[in-house]
N, C-alpha and C positions, 0 to 999 in steps of 0.2 A: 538454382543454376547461376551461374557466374556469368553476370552481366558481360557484351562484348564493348570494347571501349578498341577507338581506331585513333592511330597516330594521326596528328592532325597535316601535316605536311605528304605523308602519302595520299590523305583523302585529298588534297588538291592534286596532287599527283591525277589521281582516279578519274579526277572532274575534266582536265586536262585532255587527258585520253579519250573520255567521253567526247569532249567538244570537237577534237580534233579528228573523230567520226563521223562527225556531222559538218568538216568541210568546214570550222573557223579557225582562224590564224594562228598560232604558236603563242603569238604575244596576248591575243585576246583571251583568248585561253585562259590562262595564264591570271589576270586581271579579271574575269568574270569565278573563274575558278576560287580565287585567293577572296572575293566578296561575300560569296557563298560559303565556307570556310571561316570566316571573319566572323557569321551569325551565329554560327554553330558554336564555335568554342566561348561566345561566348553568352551561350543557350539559350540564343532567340529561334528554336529550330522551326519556326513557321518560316523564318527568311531567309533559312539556311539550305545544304544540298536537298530539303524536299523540294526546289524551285526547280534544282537541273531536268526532272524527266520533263516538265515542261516547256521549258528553256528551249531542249533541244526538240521535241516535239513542235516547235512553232518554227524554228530554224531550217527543220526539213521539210516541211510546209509550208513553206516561202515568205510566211508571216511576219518574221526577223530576217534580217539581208545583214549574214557578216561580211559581206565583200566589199560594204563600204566604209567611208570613212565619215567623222562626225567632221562639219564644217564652220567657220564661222562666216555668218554671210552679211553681219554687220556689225561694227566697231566704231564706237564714238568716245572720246576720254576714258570717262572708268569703266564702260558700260558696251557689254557687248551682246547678240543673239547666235545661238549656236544652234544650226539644224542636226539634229543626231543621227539622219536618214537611215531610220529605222535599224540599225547596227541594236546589237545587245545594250540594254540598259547600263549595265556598271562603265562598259566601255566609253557610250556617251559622258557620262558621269564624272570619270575620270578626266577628259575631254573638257568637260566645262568649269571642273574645280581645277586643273593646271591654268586654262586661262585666266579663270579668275585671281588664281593667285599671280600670277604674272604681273596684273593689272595692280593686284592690291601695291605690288614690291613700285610700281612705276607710280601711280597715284595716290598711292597711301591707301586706298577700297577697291574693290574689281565685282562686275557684277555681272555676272553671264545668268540669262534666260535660255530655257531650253524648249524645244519643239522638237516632233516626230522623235522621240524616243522611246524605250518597254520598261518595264518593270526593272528597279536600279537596285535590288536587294535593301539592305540596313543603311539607311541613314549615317549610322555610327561609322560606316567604314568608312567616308569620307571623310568626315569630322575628324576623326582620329588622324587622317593622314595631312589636316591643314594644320592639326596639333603639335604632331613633329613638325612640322616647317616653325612652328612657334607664330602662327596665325591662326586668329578667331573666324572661326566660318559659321552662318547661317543656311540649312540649307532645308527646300522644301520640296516634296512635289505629289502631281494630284495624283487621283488612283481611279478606276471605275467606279461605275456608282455602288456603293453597298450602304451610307447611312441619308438614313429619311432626316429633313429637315424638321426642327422642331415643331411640332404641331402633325407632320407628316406623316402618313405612313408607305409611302413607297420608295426606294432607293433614290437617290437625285446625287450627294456627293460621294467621291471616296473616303477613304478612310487617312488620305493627305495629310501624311507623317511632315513634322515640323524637328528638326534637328539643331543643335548649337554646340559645337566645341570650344572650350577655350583654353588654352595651354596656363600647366602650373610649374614650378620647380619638381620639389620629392613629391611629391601629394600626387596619387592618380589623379589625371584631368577632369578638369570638367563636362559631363559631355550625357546633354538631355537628349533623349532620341525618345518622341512619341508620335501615336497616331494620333488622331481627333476626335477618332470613336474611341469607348471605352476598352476595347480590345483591339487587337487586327483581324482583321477577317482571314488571314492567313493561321490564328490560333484555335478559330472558329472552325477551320478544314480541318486542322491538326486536333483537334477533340474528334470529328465527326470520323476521322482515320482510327483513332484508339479508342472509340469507342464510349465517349466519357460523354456526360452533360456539363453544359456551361452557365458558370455564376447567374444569377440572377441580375439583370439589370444590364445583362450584356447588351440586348437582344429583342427587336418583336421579332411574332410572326406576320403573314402576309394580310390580317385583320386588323395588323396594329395591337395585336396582345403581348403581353411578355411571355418570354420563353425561355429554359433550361435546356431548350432540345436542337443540339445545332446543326441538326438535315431544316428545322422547319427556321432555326435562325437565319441558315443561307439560302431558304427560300422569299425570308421576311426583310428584313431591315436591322442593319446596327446601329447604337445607339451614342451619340457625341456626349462627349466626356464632358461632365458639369454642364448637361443641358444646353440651353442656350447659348453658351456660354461655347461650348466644344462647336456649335451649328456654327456659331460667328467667326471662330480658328479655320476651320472648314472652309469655308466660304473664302476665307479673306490668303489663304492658299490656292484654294482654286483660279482666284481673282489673277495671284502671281503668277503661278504656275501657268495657266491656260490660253486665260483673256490676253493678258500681257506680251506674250511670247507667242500667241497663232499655234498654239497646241491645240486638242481635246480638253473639254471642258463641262464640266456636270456629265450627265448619260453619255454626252459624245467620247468620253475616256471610253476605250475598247477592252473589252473582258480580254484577263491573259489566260482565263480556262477554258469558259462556256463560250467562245467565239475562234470559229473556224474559218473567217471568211478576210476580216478587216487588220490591216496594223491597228496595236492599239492606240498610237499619238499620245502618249505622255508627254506633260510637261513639269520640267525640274527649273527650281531658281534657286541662285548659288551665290552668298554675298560672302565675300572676304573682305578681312580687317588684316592693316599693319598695326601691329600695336606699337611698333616702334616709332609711328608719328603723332603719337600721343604721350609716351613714356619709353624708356629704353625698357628690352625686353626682360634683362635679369631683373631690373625693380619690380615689372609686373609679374612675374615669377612670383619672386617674395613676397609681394603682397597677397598675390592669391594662397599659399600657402599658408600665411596668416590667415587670412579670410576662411580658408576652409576648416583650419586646426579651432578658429573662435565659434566656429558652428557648430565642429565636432564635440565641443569641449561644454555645451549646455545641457543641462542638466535631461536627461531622459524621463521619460512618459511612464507610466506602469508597462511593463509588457515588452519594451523596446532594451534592450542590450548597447545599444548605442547607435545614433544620428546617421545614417549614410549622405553620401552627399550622388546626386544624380549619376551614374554610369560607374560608379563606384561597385556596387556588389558583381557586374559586369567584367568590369575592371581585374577582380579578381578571382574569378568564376575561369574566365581567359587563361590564365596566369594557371591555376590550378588546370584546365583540362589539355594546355603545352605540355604538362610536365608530367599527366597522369591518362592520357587519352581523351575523346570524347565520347561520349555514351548516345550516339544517335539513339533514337526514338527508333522500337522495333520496326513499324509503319513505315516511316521511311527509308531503312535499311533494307528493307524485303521490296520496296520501291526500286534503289539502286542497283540494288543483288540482281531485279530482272533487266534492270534498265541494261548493265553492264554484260548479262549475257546475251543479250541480242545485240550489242556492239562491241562481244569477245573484248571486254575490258573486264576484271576480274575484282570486287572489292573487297575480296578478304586478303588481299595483298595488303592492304590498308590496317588492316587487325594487330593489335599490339599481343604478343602468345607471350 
């Protein structure tokens, strides 16, 4: 059977439509839509449209309030805190990387912390958007709990994805987007939807054993990446994201599935760089260009075709499903398929025939 592949610009179209059934703004839309979309094409589909059925699921349930607006309720030189009041995660997001880069263009760095906001999709879509402006952004933020502390065996952090963009010339950007656990827990849903087991080493169960099996991985514990080592990234995220900012923080992060009752209170922190008060920007172009072509250009492993550089196979993964469709995951197509006909939004208008 001939795989279905969906234009990527009608599927935000689709999301659009969705959102704007559930009573949020045209613009929000619009910016939550185009995040969601941003994962997919470029095949993170744990962060991609499987997020809209519960997106909007929390939004008619009062849990997300798009009627507001995200605020900033304190500003001192480079350094600002921005309340998100419970508004859609991307939308906060975008929200605190404008001001930060604002800050960065005034102070040469801009630093906005974030409180009371939800789930902000991929890391990457910000990054990517402080890249064209031809600024280095760092951006983090916590998650519920799903990884045990080392030693641990009960949830305590999330999975507190840690992101950097940096702008190149020719050369795809730079641009590391991970979590802290060895997976996301969003890939661990996206296995347990299709059916599949997951790697080894992902994962305990609720005894603290390891597991291949990921109904009992999201009943157990995920596992931080390099040990120690990933618990200490973790931590020193939540530290930012939480403590810092008067977010949620360890267990107090609010589930965005298994919880019907609480906002979740994410917190995001968002540093921008001028690279222009260090160097003019076409130098730093160039050199990164060099820099990446002199990484490229070492000698390969047994096994390996050639050196990627961070966000690169992404980079043009993107590029490739612009031009040829995206292949949503059946699971979550059969998601939106229902999602769309109980809010008479149709997505095989989305379908490239």
């Amino acid at each position: 059977m001939r795989r279905k592949l969906y234009e990527w610009k009608r599927l935000e179209r689709f999301a659009e439509e969705i959102f704007a059934r559930a009573k949020v703004s045209p613009a929000d839309a619009e910016t939550v839509a185009r995040s969601l979309v941003h994962a997919d094409l470029r095949g993170v589909h744990s962060h991609g449209l499987a997020r809209l059925p519960v997106y909007v699921q929390r939004v008619q349930a009062g849990l997300i309030d798009p009627g507001t607006r995200p605020e900033i309720i304190r500003q001192e030189g480079a350094t600002a805190l921005l309340d998100g009041k419970n508004q859609l995660g991307a939308v906060v997001g975008d929200a605190a990387l404008h001001a930060a880069s604002e800050l960065a263009k005034r102070y040469g760095t801009g630093i906005v912390g974030v409180r009371a906001s939800n789930h902000f999709g991929a890391c990457s879509y910000f990054a990517l958007q402080a890249v064209e402006k031809g600024q280095i952004l760092l951006v983090m933020s916590n998650a519920p709990a799903t990884m045990a502390p080392t030693g641990g065996i009960r949830p305590f952090f999330g999975s507190n994805p840690i992101a950097v963009g940096v702008p190149t010339g020719e050369e795809p950007p730079f641009v590391l987007d991970m979590a802290t656990t060895v997976a996301a827990r969003g890939k661990i849903a996206l296995a347990m939807q299709k059916g599949e087991a997951i790697p080894p080493g992902w994962a305990i169960d609720e005894q603290g054993e390891a597991t291949t099996d990921p109904a009992k991985a999201l009943r157990g514990a995920l596992l931080p990446i390099g040990g120690a080592k990933g618990y200490g990234l973790a931590m020193f995220a939540d530290i930012f994201c939480g403590l810092l900012t008067g977010a949620g923080h360890g267990p107090g992060v609010q589930s965005l599935y298994d919880n019907a009752d609480h906002p979740q209170n994410v917190g995001h922190f968002f540093w921008v760089i001028d690279i222009d008060r260090f160097m003019p920007l076409p130098v730093f172009r160039q050199q990164m260009d060099h820099y990446l072509r002199q990484i490229k250009a070492e000698p390969h492993a047994t096994g390996h075709e050639k050196i990627w550089i961070p966000g690169e196979k992404e980079w043009f993964l993107a590029e490739q499903h612009m031009k040829e469709g995206i292949p949503l995951p059946e699971k979550v197509a059969a998601e939106l398929e229902a999602l769309g006909a109980v809010l008479g939004v149709d997505l095989e208008e989305a379908l490239i025939r």
